[in-house]
C-alpha positions, 0 to 999 in steps of 0.5 A: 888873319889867325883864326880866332879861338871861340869865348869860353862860355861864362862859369855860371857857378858862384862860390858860397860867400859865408855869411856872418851874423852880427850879434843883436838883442831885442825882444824876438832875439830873447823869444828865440833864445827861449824857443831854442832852449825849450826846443832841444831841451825837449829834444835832449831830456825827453828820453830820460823821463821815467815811466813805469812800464811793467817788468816786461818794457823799458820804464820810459815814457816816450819809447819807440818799440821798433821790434814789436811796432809800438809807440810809447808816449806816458800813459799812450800807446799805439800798436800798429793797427792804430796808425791813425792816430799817428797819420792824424798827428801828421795831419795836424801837424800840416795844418798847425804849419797851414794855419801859421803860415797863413797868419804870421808868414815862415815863423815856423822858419824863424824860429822853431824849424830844426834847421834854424835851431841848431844852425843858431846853436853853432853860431852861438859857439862860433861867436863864442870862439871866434868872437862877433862879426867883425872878428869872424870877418877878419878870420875868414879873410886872412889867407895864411894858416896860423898857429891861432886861426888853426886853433880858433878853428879847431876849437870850433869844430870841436865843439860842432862835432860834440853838439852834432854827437849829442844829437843823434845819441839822443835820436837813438836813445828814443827806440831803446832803454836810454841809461841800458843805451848809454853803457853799451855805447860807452863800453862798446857793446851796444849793436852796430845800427846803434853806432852807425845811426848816431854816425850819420846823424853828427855828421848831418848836424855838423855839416847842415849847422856848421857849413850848409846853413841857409843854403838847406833852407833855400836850395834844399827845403821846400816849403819857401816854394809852397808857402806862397799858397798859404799866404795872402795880403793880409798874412803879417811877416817882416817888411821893410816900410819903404814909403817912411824910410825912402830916400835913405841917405847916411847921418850928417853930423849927427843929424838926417837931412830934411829931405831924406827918409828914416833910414840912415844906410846902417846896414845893420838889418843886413847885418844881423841877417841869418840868411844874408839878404836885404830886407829892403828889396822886398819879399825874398824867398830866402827870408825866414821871418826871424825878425832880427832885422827888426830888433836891429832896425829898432835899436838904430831907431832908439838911437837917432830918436826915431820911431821904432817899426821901419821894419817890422811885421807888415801885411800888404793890405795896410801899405795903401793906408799907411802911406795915406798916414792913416794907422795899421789895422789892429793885429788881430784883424789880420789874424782873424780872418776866414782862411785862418778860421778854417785851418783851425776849425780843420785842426780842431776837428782832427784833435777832438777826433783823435781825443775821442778815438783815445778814450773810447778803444778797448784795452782788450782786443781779439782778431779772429782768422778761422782755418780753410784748411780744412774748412771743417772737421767731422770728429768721430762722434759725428760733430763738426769741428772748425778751427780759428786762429784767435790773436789776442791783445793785452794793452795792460802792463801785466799778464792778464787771463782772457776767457774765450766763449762764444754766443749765436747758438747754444749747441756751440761749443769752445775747447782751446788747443792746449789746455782743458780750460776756457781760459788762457794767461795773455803776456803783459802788452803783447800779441798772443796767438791762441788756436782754438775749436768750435765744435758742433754736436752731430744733428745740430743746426750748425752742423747741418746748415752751411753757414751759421753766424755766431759771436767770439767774446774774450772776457778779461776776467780780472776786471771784466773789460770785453771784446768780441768778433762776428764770424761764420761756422761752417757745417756739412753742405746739403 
């Protein structure tokens, strides 16, 4: 008997099936029409929005100042010791996305997630060019290249690539002058980051919108795998009521059978699905509580005189009262619960700290480092003489003069490096180091003593506003 050769191991790898989205209508199909315009309306039109900043900065209202570490938003502006206000937006943000979770399930997914937003963009093109599901269908399953297909496609990626360049040439024109941008990237001056930036940033658009879709949201994005902890029986997202569709069978003439459930096998929930799944299995990762089934189920429903709801926004505490024909509690008892309460009272929380820490910093700021270096200097009259490297902040859009004194004890004395004046001109919304002296005369109790604390006050003096640091002089020691 020949020697049997051993079985190949099975192949564990599927290829992607593409997935085709049916067009629908409806009223959370039209919610996310608006969302989509709103959201890369913001995106795309923002850093064209005019501010006047002084001579010294673009006039632009939302600016990300990469050299000088500053972030620009209208009327606000965060230097980097401020980056709290940045990591309690972040904070907020996490919360914001706790709180929707916990109440409404992935709508952040559905509907407003960059990923969902620009993959329906390029559906929106690839239906506009290749026609509904059907014709998309056919396309992809006729094998030979023709003169058409080729077209079709051509046309397609065209359009993909010109959105994915639209996209990270709006990314780049938030750390810059956005027209300044725009001339040099059009006559081929503007630096190679610039250039390189907006390279990456079309080809992910074109790439994540155009082919990856919904594998980034189920392979690539965390958050399916998390928001199960944000989740309990009573958050809403998209069900399928099974207990009134079941036995689902196909219309007879025109009619359903008696013994059969509402629904008629229409595959049109699965149809319209961006994710390709069937919301009839239950709870699935991969579903993003788009909602398109529902408006696809409902219109179905309207159809063969039906009630509209077989699908639609359930939470698990109701399916024992709705199978017993009792009425689903009211919306906003599922909303209004204890875990929803707390994520808002956390965000609010975090919000009004934020408001507050906005309204109550100072324009003028100072930092003061003094000089070990000598730690002191004896001068030749005798008096003692320490050296402080003072950092001064002008957050107004004009140079501004700042006086520099010093209070604690009255023998102090201030002399500045470089000029024979008290005050110094800080440069419109910029650091400004200034060396500067204090000295004490000979005999005095700050020269004598080791350690005397004393007061640094920088004065704006054209409106008064004032700052100051506490710090130590060092005298002669015992």
């Amino acid at each position: 008997m020949a020697d049997s050769q051993p079985e190949a191991p099975p192949s564990l790898y599927a290829a992607r099936e593409p997935i085709f989205p049916r067009r629908v209508s409806g009223k959370f199909r039209n919610l996310k029409w608006v969302i989509m315009i709103v959201t890369l309306g913001v995106y795309y039109l923002t850093p064209w929005i005019r501010w006047d900043r002084g001579p010294n900065l673009p006039d632009q209202a939302v600016l990300v100042d990469l050299a000088n570490r500053r972030f620009f938003f209208f009327w606000i502006e965060i230097w980097p010791h401020e980056f709290y206000f940045i990591a309690g937006l972040l904070i907020m943000a996490g919360l914001g996305l706790f709180l929707f979770t916990s109440a409404l399930g992935r709508v952040w997914c559905g509907y407003a997630c960059p990923q969902t937003v620009w993959t329906d963009l390029f559906i929106l093109v690839e239906r506009w060019v290749e026609g509904d599901r059907n014709a998309r269908l056919r396309l992809h399953r006729q094998k030979k290249l023709d003169f058409r297909k080729a077209r079709l496609r051509l046309t397609k990626w065209v359009l993909w690539f010109l959105i994915g360049l639209a996209t990270g040439g709006a990314w780049v024109f938030y750390f810059t002058d956005a027209p300044t941008l725009l001339r040099d990237l059009v006559t081929l001056n503007a630096h190679p980051v610039a250039y390189t930036t907006m390279l990456v940033l079309t080809m992910t658009t074109f790439i994540f919108g155009g082919f990856a879709r919904e594998q980034i949201c189920i392979y690539a994005c965390p958050w399916p795998r998390i928001q199960a902890a944000m989740m309990d029986e009573d958050t809403l997202t998209v069900g399928y009521r099974e207990w009134r569709g079941e036995p689902r069978g196909k219309l007879k003439k025109g009619k359903l059978d008696a013994n059969q459930g509402d629904c008629i096998d229409c595959m049109a929930c699965v149809n319209v699905c961006p994710m390709g799944i069937d919301i009839r299995d239950g709870q699935q990762l991969e579903c993003i509580t788009c909602a398109l089934c529902i408006d696809a189920c409902d219109d179905v429903m309207a159809k063969i005189g039906k009630p509209r709801g077989l699908i639609d926004y359930l939470a698990a505490s109701d399916e024992t009262s709705e199978r017993a024909g009792n009425e689903p509690r009211p919306v906003w008892r599922h909303i209004f619960r204890p875990r929803t309460i707390m994520y808002t009272t956390l965000w609010s929380l975090v919000g009004l700290g934020l408001v507050f820490a906005l309204f109550i910093r100072p324009d003028v700021e100072m930092n003061v480092a003094p000089v070990r270096n000598p730690t002191f200097v004896t001068l030749s009259d005798g008096s003692i003489r320490n050296t402080y490297d003072v950092r001064l902040l002008n957050k107004h859009g004009d140079d501004r003069p700042f006086r520099i004194t010093v209070a604690g004890d009255p023998a102090l004395r201030v002399q500045l490096e470089g000029t024979p004046y008290e005050s110094v001109t800080v440069p419109a919304d910029s650091n400004y180091l200034q060396r500067v002296y204090v000295i004490a005369p000979p005999d005095s109790q700050p020269a004598e003593a080791e350690r005397t604390e004393f007061r640094f006050w920088v004065e704006d003096t054209s409106n008064g506003e004032r700052a100051y640091k506490d710090t130590i002089f060092n005298g002669r020691t015992n």
